[in-house]
mmJSON file of the N, C-alpha and C atoms, coordinates in Angstrom:
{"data_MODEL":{"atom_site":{
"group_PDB":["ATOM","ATOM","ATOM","ATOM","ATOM","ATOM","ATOM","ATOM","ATOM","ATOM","ATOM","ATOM","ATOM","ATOM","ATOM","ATOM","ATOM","ATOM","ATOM","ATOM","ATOM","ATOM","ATOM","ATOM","ATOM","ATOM","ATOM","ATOM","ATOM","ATOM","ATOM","ATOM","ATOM","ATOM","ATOM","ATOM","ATOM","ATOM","ATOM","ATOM","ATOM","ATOM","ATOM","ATOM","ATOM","ATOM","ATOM","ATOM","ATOM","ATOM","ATOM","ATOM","ATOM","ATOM","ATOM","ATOM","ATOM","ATOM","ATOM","ATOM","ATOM","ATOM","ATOM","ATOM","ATOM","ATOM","ATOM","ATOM","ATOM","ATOM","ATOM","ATOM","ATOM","ATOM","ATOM","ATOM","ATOM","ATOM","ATOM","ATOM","ATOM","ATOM","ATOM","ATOM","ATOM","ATOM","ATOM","ATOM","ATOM","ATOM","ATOM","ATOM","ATOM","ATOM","ATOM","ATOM","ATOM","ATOM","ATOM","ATOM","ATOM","ATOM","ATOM","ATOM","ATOM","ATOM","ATOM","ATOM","ATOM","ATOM","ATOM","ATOM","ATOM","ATOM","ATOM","ATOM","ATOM","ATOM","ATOM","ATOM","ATOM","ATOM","ATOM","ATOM","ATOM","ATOM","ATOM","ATOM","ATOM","ATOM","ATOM","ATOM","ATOM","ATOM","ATOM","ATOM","ATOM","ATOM","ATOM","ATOM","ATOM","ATOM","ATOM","ATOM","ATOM","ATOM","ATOM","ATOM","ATOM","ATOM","ATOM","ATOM","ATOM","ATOM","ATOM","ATOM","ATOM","ATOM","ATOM","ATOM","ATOM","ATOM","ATOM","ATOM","ATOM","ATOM","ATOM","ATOM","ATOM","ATOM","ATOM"],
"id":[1,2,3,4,5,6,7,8,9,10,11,12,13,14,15,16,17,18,19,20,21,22,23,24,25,26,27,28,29,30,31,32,33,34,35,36,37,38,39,40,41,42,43,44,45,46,47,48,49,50,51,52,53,54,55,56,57,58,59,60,61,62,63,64,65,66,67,68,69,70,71,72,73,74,75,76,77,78,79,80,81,82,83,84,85,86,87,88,89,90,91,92,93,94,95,96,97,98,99,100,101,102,103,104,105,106,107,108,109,110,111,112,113,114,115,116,117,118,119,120,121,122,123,124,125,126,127,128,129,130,131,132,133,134,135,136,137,138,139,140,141,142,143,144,145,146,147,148,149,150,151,152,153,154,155,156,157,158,159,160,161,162,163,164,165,166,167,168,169,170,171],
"type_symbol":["N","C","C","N","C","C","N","C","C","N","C","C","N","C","C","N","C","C","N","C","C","N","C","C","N","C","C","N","C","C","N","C","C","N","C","C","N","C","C","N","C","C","N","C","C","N","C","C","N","C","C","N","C","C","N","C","C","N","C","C","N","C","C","N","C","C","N","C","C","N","C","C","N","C","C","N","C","C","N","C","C","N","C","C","N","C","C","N","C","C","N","C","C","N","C","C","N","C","C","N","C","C","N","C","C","N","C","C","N","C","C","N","C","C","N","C","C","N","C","C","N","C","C","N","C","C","N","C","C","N","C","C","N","C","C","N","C","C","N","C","C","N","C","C","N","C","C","N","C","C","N","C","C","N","C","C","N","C","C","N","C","C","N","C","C","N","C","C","N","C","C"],
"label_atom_id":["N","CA","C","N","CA","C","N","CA","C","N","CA","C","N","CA","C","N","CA","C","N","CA","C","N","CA","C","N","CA","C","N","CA","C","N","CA","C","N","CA","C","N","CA","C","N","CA","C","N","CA","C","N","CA","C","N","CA","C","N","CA","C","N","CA","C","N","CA","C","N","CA","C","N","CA","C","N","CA","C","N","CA","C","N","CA","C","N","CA","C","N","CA","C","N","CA","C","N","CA","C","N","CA","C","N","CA","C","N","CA","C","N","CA","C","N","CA","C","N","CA","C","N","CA","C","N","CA","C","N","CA","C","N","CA","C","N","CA","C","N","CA","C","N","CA","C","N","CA","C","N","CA","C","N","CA","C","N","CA","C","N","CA","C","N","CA","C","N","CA","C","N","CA","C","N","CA","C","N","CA","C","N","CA","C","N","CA","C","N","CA","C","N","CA","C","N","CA","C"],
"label_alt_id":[null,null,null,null,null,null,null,null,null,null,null,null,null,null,null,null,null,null,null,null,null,null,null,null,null,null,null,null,null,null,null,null,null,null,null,null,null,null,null,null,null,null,null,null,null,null,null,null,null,null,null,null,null,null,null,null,null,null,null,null,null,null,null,null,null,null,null,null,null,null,null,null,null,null,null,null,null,null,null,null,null,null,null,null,null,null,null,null,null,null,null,null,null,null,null,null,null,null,null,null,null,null,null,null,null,null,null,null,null,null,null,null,null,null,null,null,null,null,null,null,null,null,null,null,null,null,null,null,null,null,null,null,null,null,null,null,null,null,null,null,null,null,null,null,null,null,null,null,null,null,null,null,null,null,null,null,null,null,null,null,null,null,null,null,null,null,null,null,null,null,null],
"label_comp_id":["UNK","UNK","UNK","UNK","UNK","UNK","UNK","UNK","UNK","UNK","UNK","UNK","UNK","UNK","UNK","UNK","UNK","UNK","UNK","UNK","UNK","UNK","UNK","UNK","UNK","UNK","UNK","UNK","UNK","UNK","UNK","UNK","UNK","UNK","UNK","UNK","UNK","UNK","UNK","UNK","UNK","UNK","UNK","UNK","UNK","UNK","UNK","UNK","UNK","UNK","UNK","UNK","UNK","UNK","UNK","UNK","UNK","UNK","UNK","UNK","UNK","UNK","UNK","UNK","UNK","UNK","UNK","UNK","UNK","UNK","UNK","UNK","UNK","UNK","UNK","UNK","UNK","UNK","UNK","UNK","UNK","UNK","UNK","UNK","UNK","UNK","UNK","UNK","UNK","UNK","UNK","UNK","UNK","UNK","UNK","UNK","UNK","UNK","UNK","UNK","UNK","UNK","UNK","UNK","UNK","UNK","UNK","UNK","UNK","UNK","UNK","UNK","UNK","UNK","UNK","UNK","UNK","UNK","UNK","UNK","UNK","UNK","UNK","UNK","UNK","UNK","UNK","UNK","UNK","UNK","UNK","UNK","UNK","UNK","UNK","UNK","UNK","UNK","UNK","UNK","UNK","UNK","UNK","UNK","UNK","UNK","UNK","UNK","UNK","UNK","UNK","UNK","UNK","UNK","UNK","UNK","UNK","UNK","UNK","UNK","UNK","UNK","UNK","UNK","UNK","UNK","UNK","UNK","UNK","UNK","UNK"],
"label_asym_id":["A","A","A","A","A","A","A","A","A","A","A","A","A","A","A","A","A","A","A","A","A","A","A","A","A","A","A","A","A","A","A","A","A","A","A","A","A","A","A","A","A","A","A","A","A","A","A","A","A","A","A","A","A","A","A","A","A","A","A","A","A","A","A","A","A","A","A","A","A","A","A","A","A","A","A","A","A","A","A","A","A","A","A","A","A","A","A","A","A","A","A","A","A","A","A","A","A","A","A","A","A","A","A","A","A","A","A","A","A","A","A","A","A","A","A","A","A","A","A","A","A","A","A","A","A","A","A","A","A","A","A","A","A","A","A","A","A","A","A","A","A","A","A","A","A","A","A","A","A","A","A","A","A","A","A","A","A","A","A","A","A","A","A","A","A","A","A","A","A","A","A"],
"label_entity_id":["1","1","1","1","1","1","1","1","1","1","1","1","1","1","1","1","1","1","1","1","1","1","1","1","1","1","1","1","1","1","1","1","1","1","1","1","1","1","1","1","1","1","1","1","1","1","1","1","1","1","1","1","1","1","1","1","1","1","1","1","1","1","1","1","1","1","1","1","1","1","1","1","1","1","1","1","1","1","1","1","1","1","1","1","1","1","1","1","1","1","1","1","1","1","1","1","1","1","1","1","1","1","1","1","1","1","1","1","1","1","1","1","1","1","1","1","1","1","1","1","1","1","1","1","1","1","1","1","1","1","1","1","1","1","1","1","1","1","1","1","1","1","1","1","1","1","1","1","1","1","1","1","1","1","1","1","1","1","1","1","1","1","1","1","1","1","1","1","1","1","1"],
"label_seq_id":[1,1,1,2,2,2,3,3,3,4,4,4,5,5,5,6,6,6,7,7,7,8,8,8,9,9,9,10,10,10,11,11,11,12,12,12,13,13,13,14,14,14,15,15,15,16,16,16,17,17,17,18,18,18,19,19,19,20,20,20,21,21,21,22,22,22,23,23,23,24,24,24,25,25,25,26,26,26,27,27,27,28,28,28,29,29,29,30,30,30,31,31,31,32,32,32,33,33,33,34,34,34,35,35,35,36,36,36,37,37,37,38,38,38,39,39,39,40,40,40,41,41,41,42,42,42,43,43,43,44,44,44,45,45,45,46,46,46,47,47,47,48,48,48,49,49,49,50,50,50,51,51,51,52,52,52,53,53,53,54,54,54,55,55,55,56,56,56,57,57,57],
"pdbx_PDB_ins_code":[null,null,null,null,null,null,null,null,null,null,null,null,null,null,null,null,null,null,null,null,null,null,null,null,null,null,null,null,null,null,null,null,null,null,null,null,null,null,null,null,null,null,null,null,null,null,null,null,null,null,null,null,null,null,null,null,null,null,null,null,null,null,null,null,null,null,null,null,null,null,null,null,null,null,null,null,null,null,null,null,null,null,null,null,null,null,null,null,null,null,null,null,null,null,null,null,null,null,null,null,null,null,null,null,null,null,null,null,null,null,null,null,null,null,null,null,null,null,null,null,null,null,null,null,null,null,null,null,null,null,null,null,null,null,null,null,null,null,null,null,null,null,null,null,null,null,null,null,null,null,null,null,null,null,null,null,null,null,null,null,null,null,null,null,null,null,null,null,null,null,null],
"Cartn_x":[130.38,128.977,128.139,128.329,127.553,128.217,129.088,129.513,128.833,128.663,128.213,126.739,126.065,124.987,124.428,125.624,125.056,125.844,126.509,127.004,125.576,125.035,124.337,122.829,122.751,121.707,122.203,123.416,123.905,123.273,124.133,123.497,121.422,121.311,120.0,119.533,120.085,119.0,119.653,121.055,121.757,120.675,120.429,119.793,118.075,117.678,116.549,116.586,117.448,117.536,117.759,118.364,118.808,117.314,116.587,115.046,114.069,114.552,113.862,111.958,111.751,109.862,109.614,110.491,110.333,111.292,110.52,111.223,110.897,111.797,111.076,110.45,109.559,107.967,109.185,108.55,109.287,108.634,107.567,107.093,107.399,107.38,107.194,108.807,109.644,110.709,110.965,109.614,109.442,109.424,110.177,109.731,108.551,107.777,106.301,107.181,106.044,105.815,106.039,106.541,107.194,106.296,105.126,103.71,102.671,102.92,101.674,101.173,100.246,99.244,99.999,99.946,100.014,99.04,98.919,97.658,96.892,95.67,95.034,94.367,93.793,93.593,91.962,91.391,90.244,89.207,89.647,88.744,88.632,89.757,89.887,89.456,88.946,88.427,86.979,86.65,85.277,84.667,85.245,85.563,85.177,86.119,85.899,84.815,84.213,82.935,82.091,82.278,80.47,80.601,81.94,81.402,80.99,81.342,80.973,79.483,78.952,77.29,76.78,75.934,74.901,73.314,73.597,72.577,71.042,70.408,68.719,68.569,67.563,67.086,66.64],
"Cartn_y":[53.244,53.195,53.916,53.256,54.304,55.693,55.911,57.256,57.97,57.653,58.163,58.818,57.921,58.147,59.066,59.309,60.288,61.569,61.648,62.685,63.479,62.95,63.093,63.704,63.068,63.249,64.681,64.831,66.089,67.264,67.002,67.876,68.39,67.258,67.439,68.684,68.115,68.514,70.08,70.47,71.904,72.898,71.765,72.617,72.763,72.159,72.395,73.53,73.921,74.462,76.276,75.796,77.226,77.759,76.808,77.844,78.031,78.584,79.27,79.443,78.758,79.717,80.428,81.264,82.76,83.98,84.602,85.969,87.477,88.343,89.504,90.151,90.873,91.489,93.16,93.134,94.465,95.557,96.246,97.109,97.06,95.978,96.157,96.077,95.212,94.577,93.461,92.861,91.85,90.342,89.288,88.395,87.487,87.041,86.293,85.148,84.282,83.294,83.599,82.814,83.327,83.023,82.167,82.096,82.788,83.549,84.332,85.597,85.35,86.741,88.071,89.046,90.234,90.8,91.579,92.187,93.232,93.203,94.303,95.257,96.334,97.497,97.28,97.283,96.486,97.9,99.149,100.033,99.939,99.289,98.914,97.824,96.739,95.545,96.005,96.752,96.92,97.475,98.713,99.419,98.378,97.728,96.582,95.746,95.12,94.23,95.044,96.652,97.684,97.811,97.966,98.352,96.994,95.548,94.463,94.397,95.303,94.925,94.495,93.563,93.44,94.822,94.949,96.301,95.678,96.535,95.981,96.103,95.335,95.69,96.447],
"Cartn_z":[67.066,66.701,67.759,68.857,70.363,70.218,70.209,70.03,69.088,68.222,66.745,66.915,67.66,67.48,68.979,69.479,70.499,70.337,69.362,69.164,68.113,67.531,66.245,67.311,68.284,69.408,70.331,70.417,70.908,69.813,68.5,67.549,66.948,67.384,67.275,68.315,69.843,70.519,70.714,70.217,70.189,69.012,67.955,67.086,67.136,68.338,68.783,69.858,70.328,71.663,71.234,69.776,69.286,68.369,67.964,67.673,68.77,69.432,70.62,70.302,71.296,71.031,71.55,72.062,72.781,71.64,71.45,70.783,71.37,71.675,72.124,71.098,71.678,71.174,70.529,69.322,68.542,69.365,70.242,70.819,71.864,72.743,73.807,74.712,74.027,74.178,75.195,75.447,76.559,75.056,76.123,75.572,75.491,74.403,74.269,73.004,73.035,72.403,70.784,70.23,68.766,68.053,68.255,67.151,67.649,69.123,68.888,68.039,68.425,67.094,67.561,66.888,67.386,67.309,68.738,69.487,68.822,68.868,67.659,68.956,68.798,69.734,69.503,70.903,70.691,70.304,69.963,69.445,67.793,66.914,66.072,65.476,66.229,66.43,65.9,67.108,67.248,65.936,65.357,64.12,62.914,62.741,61.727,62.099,63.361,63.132,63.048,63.598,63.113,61.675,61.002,59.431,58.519,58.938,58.479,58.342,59.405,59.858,58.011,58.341,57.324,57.048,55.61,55.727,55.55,55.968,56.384,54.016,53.887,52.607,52.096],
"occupancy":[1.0,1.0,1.0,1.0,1.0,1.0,1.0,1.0,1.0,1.0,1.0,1.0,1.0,1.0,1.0,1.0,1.0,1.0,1.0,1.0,1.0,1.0,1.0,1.0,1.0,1.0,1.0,1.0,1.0,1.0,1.0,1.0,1.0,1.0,1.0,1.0,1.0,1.0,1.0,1.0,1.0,1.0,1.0,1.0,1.0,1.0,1.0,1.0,1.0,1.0,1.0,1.0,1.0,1.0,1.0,1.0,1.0,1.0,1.0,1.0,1.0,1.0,1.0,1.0,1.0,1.0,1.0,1.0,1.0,1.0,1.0,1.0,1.0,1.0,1.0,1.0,1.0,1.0,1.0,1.0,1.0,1.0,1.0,1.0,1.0,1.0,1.0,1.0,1.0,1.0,1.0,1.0,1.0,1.0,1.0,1.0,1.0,1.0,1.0,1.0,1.0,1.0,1.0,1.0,1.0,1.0,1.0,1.0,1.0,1.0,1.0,1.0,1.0,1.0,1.0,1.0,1.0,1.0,1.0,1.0,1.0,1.0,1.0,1.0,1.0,1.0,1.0,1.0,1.0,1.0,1.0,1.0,1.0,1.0,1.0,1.0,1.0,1.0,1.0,1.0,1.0,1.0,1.0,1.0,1.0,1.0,1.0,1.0,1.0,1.0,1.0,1.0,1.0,1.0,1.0,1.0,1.0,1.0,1.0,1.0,1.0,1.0,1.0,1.0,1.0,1.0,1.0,1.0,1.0,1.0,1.0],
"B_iso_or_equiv":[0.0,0.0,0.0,0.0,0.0,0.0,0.0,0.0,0.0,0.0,0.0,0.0,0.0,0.0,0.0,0.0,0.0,0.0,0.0,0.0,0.0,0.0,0.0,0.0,0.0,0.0,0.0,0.0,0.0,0.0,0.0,0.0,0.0,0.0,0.0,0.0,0.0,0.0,0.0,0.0,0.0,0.0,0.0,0.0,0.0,0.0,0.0,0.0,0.0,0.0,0.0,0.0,0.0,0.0,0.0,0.0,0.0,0.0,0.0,0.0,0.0,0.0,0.0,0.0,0.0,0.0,0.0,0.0,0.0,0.0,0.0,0.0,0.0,0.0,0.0,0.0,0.0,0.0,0.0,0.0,0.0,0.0,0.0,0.0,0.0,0.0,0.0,0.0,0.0,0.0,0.0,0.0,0.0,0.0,0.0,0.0,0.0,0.0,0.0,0.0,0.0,0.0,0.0,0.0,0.0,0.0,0.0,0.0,0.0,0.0,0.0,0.0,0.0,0.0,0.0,0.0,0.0,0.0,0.0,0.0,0.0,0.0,0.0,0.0,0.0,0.0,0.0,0.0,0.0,0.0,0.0,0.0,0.0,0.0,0.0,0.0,0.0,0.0,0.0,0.0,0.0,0.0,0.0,0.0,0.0,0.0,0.0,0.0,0.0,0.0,0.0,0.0,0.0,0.0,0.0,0.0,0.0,0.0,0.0,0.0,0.0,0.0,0.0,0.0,0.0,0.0,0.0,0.0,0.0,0.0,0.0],
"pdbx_formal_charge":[null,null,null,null,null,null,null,null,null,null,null,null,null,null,null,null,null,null,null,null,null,null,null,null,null,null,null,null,null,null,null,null,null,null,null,null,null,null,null,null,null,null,null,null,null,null,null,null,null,null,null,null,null,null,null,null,null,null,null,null,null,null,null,null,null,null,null,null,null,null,null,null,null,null,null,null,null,null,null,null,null,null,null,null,null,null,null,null,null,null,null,null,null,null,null,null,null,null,null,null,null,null,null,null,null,null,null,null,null,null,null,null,null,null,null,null,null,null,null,null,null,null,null,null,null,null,null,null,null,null,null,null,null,null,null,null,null,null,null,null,null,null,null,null,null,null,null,null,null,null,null,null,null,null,null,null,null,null,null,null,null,null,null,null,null,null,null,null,null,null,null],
"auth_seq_id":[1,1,1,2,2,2,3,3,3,4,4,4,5,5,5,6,6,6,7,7,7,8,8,8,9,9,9,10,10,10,11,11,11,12,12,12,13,13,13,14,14,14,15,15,15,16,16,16,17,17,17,18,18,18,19,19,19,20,20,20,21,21,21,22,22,22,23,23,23,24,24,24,25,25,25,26,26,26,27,27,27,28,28,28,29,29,29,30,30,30,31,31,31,32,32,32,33,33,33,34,34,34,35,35,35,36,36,36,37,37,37,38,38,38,39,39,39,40,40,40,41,41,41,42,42,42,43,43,43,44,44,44,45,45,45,46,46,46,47,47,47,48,48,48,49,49,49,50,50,50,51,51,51,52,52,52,53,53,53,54,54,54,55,55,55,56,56,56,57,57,57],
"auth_comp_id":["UNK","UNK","UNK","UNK","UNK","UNK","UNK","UNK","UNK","UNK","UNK","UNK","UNK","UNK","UNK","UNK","UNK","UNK","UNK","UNK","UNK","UNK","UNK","UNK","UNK","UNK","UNK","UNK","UNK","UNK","UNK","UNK","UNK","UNK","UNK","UNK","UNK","UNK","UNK","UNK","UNK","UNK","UNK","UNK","UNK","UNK","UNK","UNK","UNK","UNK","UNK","UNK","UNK","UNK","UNK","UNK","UNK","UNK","UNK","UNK","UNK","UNK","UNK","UNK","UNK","UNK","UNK","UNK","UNK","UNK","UNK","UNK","UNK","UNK","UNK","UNK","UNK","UNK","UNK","UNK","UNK","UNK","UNK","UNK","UNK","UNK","UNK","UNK","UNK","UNK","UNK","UNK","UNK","UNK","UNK","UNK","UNK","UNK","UNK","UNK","UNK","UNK","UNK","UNK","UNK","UNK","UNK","UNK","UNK","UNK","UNK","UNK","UNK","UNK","UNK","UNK","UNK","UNK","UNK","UNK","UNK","UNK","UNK","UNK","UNK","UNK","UNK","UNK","UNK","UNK","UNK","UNK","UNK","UNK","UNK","UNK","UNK","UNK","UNK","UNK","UNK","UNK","UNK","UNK","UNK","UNK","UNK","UNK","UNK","UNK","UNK","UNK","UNK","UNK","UNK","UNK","UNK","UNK","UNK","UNK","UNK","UNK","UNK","UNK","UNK","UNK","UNK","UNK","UNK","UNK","UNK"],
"auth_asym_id":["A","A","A","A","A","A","A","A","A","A","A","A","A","A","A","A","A","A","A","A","A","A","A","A","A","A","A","A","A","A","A","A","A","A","A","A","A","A","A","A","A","A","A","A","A","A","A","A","A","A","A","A","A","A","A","A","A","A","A","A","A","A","A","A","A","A","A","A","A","A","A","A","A","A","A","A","A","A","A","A","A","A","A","A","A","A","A","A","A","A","A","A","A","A","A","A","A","A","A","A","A","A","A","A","A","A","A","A","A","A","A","A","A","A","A","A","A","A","A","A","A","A","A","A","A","A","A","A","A","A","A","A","A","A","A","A","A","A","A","A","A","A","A","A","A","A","A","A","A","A","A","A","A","A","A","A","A","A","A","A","A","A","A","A","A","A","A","A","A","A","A"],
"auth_atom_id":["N","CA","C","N","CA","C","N","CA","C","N","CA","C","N","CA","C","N","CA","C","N","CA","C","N","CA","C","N","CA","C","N","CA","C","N","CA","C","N","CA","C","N","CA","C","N","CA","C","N","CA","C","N","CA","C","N","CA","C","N","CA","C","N","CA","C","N","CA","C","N","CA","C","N","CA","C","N","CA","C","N","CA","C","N","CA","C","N","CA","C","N","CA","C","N","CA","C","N","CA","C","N","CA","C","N","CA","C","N","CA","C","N","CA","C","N","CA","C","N","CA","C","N","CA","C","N","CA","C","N","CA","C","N","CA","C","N","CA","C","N","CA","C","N","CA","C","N","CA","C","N","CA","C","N","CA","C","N","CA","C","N","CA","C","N","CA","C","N","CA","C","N","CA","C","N","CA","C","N","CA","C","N","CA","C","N","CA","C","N","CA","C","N","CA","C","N","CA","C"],
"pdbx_PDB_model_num":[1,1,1,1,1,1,1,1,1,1,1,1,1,1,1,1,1,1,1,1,1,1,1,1,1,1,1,1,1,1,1,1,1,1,1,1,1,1,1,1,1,1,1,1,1,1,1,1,1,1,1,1,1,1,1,1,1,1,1,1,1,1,1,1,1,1,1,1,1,1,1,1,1,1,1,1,1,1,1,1,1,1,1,1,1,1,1,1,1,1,1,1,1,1,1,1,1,1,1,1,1,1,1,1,1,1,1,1,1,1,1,1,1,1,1,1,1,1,1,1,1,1,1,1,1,1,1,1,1,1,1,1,1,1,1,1,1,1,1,1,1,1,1,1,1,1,1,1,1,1,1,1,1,1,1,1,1,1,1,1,1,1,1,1,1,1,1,1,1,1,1]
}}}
C-alpha cells in the first residue's frame, strides 16, 4: 500500500518535470518562458496605435 502510493507520486512528479516551462525561443535559440508573448517590434507597435487614431468629425 505505502509502496503504491509513492510510486504513483514518483510518476506524477516525472510527468511534471517533463513539461518544462522553459522552451527555446524559435529566433533567437535562447531559452524563455513557454507562455510568454512573443515580442512585437516596437516600430510596428507604434504603426498600429497611429492608424487606430480616432478621426476628428
Amino acid at each position: 500500500m505505502f509502496h503504491q502510493s509513492y510510486v504513483e507520486k514518483l510518476e506524477q512528479r516525472a510527468n511534471q518535470e517533463a513539461e518544462s516551462a522553459w522552451a527555446p525561443d524559435p529566433v533567437t535559440g535562447y531559452y524563455r518562458p513557454s507562455n510568454c508573448a512573443d515580442e512585437i517590434d516596437p516600430a510596428e507597435l507604434r504603426k498600429m496605435l497611429l492608424e487606430n487614431k480616432a478621426k476628428p468629425f
